[in-house]
C-alpha positions as CSV (number, residue, x, y, z in Angstrom):
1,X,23.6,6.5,19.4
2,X,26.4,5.8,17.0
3,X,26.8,6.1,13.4
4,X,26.9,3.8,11.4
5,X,29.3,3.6,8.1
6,X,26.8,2.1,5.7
7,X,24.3,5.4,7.1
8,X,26.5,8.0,7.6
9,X,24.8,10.4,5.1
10,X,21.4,10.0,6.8
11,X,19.9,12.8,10.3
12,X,18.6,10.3,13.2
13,X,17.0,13.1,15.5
14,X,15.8,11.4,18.9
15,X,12.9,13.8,20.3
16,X,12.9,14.0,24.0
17,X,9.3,14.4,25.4
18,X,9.5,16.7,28.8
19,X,6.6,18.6,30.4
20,X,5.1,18.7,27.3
21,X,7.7,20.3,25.1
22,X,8.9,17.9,22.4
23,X,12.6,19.0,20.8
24,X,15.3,17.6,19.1
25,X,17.7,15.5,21.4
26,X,20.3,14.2,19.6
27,X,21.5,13.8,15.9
28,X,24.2,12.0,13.6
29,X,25.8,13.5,11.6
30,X,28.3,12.3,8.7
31,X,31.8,13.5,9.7
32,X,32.7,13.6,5.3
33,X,30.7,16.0,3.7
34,X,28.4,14.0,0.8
35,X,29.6,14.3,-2.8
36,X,28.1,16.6,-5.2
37,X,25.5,15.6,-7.1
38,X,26.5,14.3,-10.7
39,X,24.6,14.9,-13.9
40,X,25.1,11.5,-15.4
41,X,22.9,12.2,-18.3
42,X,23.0,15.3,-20.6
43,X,19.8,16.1,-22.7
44,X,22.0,18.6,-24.2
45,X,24.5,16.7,-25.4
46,X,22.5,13.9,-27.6
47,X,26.6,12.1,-28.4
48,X,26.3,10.7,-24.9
49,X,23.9,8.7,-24.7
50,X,20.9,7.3,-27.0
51,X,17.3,6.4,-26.6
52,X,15.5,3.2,-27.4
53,X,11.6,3.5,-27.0
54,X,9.8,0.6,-25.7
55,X,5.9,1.4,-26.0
56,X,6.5,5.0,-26.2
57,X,8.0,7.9,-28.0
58,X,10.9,9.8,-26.7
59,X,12.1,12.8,-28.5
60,X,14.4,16.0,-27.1
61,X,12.8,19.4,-26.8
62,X,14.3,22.6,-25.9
63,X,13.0,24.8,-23.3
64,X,13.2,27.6,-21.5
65,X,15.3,25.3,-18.7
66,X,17.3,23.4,-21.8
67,X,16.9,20.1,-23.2
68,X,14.5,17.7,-21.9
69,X,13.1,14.0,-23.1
70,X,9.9,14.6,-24.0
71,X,7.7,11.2,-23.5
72,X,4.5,10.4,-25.0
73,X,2.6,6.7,-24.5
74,X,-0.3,5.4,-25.9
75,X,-3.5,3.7,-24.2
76,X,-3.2,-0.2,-24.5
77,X,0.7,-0.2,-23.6
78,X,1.1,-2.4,-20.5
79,X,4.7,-1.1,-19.2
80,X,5.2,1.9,-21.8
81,X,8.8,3.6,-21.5
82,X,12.1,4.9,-23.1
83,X,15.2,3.1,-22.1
84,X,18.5,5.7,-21.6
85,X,21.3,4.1,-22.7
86,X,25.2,5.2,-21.8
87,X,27.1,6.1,-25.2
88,X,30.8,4.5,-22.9
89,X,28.3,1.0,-22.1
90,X,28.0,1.7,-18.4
91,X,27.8,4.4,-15.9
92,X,30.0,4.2,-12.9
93,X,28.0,5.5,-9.9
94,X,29.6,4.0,-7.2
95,X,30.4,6.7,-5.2
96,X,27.2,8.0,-5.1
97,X,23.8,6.7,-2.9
98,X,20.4,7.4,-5.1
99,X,19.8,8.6,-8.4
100,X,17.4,11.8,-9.0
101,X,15.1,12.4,-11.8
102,X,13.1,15.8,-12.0
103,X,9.8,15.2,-14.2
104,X,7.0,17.6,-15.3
105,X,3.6,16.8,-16.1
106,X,1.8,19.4,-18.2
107,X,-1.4,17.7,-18.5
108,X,-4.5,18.0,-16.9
109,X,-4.1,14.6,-15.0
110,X,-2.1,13.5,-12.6
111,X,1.0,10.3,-13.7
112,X,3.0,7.9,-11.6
113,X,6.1,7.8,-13.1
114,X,8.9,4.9,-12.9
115,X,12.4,5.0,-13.1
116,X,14.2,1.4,-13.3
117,X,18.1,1.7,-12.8
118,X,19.6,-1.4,-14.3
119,X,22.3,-4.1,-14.5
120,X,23.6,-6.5,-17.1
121,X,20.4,-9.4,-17.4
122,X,17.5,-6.7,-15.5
123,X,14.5,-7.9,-16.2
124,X,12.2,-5.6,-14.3
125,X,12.5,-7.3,-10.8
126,X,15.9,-8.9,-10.3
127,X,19.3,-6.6,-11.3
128,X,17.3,-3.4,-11.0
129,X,16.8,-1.0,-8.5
130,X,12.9,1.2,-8.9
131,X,10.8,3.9,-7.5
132,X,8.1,5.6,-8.6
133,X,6.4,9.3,-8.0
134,X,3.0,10.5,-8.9
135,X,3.2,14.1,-10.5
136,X,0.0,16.1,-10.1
137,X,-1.6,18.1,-13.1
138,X,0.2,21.2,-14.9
139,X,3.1,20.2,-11.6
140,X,6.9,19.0,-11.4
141,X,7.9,15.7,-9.0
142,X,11.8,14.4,-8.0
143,X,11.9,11.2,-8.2
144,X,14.4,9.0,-5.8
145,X,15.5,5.7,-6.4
146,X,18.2,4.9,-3.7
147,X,20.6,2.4,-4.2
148,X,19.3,-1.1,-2.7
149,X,15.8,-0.3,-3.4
150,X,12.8,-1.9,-5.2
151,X,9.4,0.0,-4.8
152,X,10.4,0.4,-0.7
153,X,12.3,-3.4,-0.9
154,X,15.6,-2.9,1.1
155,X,17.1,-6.1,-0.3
156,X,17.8,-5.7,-3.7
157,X,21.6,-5.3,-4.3
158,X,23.3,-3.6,-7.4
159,X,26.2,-3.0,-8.9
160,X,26.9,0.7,-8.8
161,X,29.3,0.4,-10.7
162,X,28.1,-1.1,-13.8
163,X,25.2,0.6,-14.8
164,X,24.0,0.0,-18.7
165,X,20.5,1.8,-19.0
166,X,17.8,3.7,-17.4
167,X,14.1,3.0,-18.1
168,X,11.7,5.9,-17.7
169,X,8.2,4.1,-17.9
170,X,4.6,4.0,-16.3
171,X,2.9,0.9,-15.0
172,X,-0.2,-0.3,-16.5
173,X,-1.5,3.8,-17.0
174,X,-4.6,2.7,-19.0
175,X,-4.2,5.8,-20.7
176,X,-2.6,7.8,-22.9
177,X,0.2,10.2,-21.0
178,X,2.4,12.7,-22.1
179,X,5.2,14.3,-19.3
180,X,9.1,15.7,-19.7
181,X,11.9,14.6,-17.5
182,X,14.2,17.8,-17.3
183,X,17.7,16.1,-15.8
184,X,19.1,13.0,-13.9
185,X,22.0,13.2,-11.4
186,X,23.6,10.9,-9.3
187,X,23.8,12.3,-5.3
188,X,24.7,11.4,-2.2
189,X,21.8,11.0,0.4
190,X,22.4,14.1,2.7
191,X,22.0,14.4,6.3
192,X,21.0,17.8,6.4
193,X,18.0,17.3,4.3
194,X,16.3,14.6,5.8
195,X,15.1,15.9,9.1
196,X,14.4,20.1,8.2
197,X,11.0,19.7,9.4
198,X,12.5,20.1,13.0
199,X,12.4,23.9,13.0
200,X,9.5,24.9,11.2
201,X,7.0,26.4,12.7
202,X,4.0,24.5,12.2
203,X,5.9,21.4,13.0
204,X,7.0,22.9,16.3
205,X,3.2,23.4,17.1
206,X,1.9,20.3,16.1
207,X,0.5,17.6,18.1
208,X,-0.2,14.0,17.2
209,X,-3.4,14.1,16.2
210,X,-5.5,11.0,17.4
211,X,-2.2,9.8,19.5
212,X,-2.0,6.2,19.9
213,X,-4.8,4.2,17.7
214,X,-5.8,1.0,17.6
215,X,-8.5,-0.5,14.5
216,X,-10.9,-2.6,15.5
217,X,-10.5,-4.7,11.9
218,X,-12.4,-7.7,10.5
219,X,-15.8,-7.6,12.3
220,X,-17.8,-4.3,11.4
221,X,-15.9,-4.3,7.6
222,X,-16.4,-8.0,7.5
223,X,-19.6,-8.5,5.0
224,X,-21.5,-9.5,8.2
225,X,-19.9,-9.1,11.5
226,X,-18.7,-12.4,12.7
227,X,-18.3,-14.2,9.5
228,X,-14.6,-13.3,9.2
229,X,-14.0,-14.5,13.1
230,X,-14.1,-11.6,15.0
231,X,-17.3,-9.9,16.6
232,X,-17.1,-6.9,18.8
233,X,-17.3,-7.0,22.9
234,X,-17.5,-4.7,25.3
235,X,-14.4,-5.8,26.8
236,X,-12.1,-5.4,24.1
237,X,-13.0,-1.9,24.6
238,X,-11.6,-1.9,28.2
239,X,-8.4,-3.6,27.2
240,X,-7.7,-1.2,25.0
241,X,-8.3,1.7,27.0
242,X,-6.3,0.0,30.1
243,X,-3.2,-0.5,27.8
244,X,-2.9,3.0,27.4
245,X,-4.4,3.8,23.6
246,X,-6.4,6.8,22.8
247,X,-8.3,5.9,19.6
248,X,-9.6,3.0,17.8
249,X,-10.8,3.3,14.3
250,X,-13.9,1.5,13.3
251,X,-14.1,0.2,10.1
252,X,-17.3,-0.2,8.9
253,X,-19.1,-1.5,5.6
254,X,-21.9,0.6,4.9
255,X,-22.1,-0.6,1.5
256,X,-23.4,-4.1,2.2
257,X,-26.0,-3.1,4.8
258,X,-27.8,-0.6,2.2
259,X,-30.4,-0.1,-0.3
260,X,-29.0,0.1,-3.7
261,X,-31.8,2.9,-4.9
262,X,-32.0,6.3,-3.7
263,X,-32.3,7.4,-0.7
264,X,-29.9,3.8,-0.2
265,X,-31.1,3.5,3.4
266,X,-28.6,2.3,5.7
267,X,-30.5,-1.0,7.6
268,X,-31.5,0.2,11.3
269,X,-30.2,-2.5,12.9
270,X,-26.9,-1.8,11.3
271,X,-27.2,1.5,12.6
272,X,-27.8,0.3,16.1
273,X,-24.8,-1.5,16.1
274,X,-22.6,0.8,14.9
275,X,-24.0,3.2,17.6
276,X,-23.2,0.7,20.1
277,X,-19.2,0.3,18.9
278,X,-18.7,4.2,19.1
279,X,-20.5,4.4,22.4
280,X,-18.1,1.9,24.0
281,X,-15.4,4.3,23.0
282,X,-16.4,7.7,23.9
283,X,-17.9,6.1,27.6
284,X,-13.7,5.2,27.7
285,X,-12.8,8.8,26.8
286,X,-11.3,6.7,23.6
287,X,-11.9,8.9,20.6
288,X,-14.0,6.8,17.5
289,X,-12.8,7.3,13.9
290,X,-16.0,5.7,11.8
291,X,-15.1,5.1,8.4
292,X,-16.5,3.9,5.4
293,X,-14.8,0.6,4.6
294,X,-14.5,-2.4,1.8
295,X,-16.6,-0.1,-0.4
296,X,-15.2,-2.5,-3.7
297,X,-17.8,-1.1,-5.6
298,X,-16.6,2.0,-5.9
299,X,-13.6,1.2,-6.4
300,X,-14.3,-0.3,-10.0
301,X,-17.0,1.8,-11.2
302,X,-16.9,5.7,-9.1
303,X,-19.0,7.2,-11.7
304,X,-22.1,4.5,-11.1
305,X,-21.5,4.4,-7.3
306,X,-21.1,8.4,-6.6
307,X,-24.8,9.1,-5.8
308,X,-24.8,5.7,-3.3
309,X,-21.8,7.1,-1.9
310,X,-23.1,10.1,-1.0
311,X,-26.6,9.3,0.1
312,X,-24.4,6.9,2.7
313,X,-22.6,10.0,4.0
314,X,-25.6,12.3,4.2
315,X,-27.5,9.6,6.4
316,X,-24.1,9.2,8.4
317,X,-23.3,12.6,8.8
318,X,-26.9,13.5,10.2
319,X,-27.2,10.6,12.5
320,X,-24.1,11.2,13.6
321,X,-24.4,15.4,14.0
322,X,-25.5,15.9,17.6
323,X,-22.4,13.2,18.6
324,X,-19.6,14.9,20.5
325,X,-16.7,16.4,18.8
326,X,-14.8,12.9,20.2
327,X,-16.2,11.1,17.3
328,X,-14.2,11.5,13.8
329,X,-15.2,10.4,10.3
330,X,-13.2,9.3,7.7
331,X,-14.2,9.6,4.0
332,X,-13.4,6.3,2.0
333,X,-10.7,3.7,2.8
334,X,-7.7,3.2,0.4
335,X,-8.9,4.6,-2.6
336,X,-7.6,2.4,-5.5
337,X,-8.1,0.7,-9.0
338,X,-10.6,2.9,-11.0
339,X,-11.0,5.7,-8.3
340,X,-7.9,8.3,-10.1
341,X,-6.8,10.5,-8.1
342,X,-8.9,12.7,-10.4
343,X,-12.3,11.1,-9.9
344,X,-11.4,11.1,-6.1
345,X,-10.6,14.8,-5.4
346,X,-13.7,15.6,-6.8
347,X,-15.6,12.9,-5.0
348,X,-13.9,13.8,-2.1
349,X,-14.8,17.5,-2.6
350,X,-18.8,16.5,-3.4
351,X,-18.4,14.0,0.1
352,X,-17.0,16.9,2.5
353,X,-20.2,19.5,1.3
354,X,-22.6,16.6,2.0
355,X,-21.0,16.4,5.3
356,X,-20.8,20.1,6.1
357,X,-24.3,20.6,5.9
358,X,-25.3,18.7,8.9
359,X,-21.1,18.7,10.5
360,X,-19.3,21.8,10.2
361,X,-16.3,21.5,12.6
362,X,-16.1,17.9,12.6
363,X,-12.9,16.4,11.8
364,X,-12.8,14.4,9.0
365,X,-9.7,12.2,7.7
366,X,-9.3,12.0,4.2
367,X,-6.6,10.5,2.3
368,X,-4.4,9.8,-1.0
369,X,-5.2,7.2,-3.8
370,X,-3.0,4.1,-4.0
371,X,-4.2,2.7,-0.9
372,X,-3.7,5.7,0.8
373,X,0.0,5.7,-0.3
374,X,2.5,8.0,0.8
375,X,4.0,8.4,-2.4
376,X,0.5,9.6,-3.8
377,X,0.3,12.5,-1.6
378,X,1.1,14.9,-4.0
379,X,-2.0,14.3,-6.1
380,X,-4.3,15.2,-3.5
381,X,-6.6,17.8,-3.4
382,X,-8.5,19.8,-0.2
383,X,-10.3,22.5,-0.3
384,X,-8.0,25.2,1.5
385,X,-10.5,26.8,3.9
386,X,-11.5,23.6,5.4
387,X,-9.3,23.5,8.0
388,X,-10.8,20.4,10.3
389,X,-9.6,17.6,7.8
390,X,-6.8,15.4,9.0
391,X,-4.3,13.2,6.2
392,X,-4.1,9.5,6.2
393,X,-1.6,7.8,5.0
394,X,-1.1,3.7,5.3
395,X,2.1,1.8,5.9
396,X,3.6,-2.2,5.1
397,X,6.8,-1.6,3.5
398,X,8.5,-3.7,3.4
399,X,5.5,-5.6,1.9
400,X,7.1,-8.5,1.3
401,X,7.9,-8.6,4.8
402,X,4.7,-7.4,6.3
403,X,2.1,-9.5,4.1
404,X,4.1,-12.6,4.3
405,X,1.6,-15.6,3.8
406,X,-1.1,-13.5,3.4
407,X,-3.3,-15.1,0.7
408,X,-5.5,-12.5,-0.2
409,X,-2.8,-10.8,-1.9
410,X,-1.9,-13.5,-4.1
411,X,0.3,-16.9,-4.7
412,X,3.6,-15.3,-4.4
413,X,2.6,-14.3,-0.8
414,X,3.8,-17.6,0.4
415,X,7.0,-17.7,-1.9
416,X,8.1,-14.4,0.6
417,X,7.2,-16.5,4.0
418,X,10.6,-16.5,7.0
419,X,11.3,-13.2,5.6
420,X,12.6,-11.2,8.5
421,X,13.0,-7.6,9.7
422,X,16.3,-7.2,12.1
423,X,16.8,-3.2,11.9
424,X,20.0,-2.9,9.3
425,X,20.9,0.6,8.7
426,X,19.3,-0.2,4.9
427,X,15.8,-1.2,6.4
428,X,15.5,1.5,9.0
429,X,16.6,4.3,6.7
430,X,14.1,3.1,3.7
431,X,11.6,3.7,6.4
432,X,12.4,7.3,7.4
433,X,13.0,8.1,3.6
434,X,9.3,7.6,3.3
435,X,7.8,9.1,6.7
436,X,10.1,12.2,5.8
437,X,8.3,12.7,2.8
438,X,5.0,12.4,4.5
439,X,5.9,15.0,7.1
440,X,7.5,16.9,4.5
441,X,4.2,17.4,2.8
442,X,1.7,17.7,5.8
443,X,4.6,20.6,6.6
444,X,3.9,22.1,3.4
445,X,0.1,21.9,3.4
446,X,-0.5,22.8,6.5
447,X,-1.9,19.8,7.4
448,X,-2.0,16.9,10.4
449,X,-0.8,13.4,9.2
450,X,-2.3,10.3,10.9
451,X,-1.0,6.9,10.1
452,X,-4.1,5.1,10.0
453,X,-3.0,1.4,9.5
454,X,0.4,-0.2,9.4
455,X,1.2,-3.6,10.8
456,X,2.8,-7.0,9.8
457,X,1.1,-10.1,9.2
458,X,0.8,-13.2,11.9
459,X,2.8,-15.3,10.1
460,X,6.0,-13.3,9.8
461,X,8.3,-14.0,13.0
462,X,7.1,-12.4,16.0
463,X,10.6,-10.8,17.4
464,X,10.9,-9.1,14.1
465,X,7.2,-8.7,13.9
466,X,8.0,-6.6,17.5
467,X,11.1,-5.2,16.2
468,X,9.2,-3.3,13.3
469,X,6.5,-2.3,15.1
470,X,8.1,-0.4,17.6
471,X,10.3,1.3,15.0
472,X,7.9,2.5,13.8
473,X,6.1,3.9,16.1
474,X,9.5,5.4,17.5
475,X,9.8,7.2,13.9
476,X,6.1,8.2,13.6
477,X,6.0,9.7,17.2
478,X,9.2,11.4,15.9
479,X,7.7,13.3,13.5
480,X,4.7,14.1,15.3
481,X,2.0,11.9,13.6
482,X,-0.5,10.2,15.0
483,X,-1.1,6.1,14.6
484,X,-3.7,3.5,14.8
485,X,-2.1,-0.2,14.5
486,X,-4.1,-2.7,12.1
487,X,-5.3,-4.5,13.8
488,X,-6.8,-5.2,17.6
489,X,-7.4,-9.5,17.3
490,X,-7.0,-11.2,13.8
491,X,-4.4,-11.5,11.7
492,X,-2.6,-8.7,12.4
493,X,-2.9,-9.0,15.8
494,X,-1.7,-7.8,18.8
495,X,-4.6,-9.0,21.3
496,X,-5.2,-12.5,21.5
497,X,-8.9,-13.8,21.6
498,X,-8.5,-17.1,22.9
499,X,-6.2,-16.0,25.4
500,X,-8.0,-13.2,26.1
501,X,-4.8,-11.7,26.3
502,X,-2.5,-9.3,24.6
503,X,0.4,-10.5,22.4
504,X,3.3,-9.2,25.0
505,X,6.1,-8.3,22.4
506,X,3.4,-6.7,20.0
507,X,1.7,-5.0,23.1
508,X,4.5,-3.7,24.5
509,X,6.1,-2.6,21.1
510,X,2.8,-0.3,21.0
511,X,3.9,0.9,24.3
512,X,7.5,1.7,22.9
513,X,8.9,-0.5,25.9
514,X,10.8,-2.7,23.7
515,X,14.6,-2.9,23.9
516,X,16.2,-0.5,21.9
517,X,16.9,-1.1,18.1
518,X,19.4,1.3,17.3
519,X,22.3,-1.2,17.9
């Protein structure tokens, strides 16, 4: 392995699997130490720079720390924010990788926070560079925008060294917010930061929970199995254990085969055929992650749906009861749209009681809002002595590369089609950036992290299609987290049905046989 100029600041750490012991192999590390950190903008000296609010009030406060902006928004604004403006006309930054941003939130809810680093003619999209972070109640986030970036998009290009504002806003909050950012500094992207999860302890003990997953997508989830082209057979079951997988996760939708007054009794049939999917798994010695999936009720209205969601897990949890320990559950899919991450930790917290009842030990995966988003990690909340729940994140970034011509997620979906994913030092390194900070907090928590979906639509190329699969499983195996590939035989694919054969650079890309991408 060699290092590369435009990566130098970044750890690659290879881990060598042998009788069992996993440890670090082999690194690369910058031969220049990384310059020091820069505070570009001064809250304490108000002659450098001035505000312009757009949708929002920003004002200086001193504190116990110094100056910080203090930011307050109002309910209807779309894209409220302050703009930071340089008192010279630009900021030079071109020596430096990433700007920082430390932000404290001393409300009761949690906020996503953006930061939007800008060029002459930015717009929001194009001449910009944006992140985001989600900053829990009464806690303090870093936010990260690296250079090149756009919401986990390596291919946006900017001038370092013409910087003219900042803008420090929130994306369609729906709400009224109030948060302080305490400093911004320009940094280098150290090495010796990004892989400390190598010597702690816990990581040292860990195991990937749930290994090598496949899902079993669009037939169980599908409103009736079958309508969106796939049904379950026995021998897909078979191929899957043959090629070497230890998991599939079964996503089901309770929520259309239910009554919609109490007790909400789960259809019998449905039942039965459930029963039948997770029985084909555990006679494999394949272990069975049921979930509850496509609940889009919920999603808009949690208040109305809580009582039908939890009359679906107390008949799931005692059917299931007597089932071996083989057999997983996991709470909700991708929480999103009206499910905060508020409403959801205490859902979550009123779901994992019902289950305990009748399930005591069983594992149960349970994950952030935002789709299960990494970057929405930090607002969840478990109950601390429950210590057999796993974390699940999901992964397609770049999404413009991994939902190319995928309709469901709108028009512009075929506007990003013969995008392509070749394994530049910029594309692999926004990867790690973001498993890092998934390790970084199951480390933290104490907790297991399972990557329950990633994958890249049918429609991008296959060879980079392969090429991004098997980097990341290389990276999530290198931190020690578990993976379940969306999905077995539809769009996603890696198993063709007509064929009745798997999709050879996918499959083996699973298998982490492909050539190798550090080139």
């Amino acid at each position: 392995m060699s290092c590369n100029a435009k990566s130098k600041y970044f750890l690659t750490a290879t881990l060598i699997v042998l009788a069992g012991v996993t440890r670090p192999a082999e690194f690369c590390r910058a031969a220049d130490k990384p310059v020091k950190p820069k505070s570009f903008v001064d809250f304490g000296d108000a002659a450098s720079f001035h505000l312009r609010g757009a949708q929002a009030q920003g004002t200086l406060i001193k504190g116990d720390g110094g100056t910080a902006l203090d930011i307050r928004t109002d309910a209807d604004a779309a894209y409220p924010g302050v703009f930071i403006d340089p008192q010279q006309g630009k900021w030079d930054l071109a020596e430096f990788d990433a700007v920082e941003m430390d932000v404290r939130n001393p409300q009761q809810v949690s906020v996503r926070v953006l930061l939007s680093i800008n060029n002459p003619g930015a717009n929001g999209r194009e001449h910009c560079n944006v992140e985001s972070v989600t900053v829990p109640a009464g806690g303090k986030a870093t936010l990260i925008v690296p250079f090149g970036m756009w919401h986990g998009d390596p291919d946006h290009p900017i001038d370092r060294a013409n910087v003219v504002s900042l803008q420090v806003l929130l994306d369609r909050p729906g709400r009224a917010h109030h948060f302080q950012v305490d400093a911004i500094r320009a940094t280098s992207l150290d090495a010796a930061g990004a892989a400390t999860f190598l010597n702690d302890p816990f990581f040292q003990r860990l195991t990937p929970v749930f290994g090598r997953g496949m899902n079993l997508g669009n037939a169980l989830e599908a409103p009736r199995e079958g309508e969106w082209e796939v049904t379950l057979k026995e021998g897909y079951f078979e191929r899957i254990k043959s090629a070497g997988f230890d998991t599939v996760r079964i996503p089901v939708r309770w929520s259309a085969h239910a009554g919609h007054d109490a007790p909400y009794t789960i259809e019998p049939a449905f039942f039965a055929r459930v029963d039948w999917a997770i029985e084909q798994a555990l006679r494999r010695d394949l272990r069975a992650i049921v979930n509850v999936h496509h609940y889009d009720e919920i999603m808009k209205d949690p208040d109305a749906h809580r009582a039908r969601f939890l009359g679906l897990w107390r008949q799931i949890a005692e059917h299931y009861r007597d089932r071996p320990a083989e057999l997983a559950f996991e709470l909700l899919n991708e929480p999103i749209e009206q499910l905060t991450a508020e409403r959801w930790n205490k859902l979550l917290a009123e779901a994992l009681a019902v289950i305990r009842r009748s399930n005591p030990r069983r594992e149960i995966v349970v994950g952030p809002v935002g789709a299960n988003s990494i970057r929405e990690l930090d607002g969840l909340q478990l109950p601390e002595d429950d210590r057999h729940l796993i974390v699940t994140v999901h992964y397609y970034s770049p999404f413009q590369f991994t939902h190319q011509g995928a309709s469901w997620t709108g028009p512009q979906a075929e506007a990003w089609l013969g995008r392509k994913w070749t394994g530049t030092p910029a594309e692999k390194n926004a990867i790690r950036r973001d498993l890092n900070q998934a390790i970084d907090w199951g480390i933290a928590h104490r907790r297991p992290i399972f990557v329950g979906e990633f994958g890249a639509y049918g429609k991008a190329d296959l060879a980079s299609r392969a090429l991004w699969t098997q980097f990341m499983v290389q990276e999530v195996a290198n931190r020690k987290m578990g993976w379940a590939y969306w999905e077995f035989c539809s769009g996603f694919g890696a198993y063709d049905p007509q064929r009745e054969a798997w999709i050879e650079p996918i499959e083996q890309a699973l298998a982490g046989k492909q050539k190798e991408l550090n080139r």
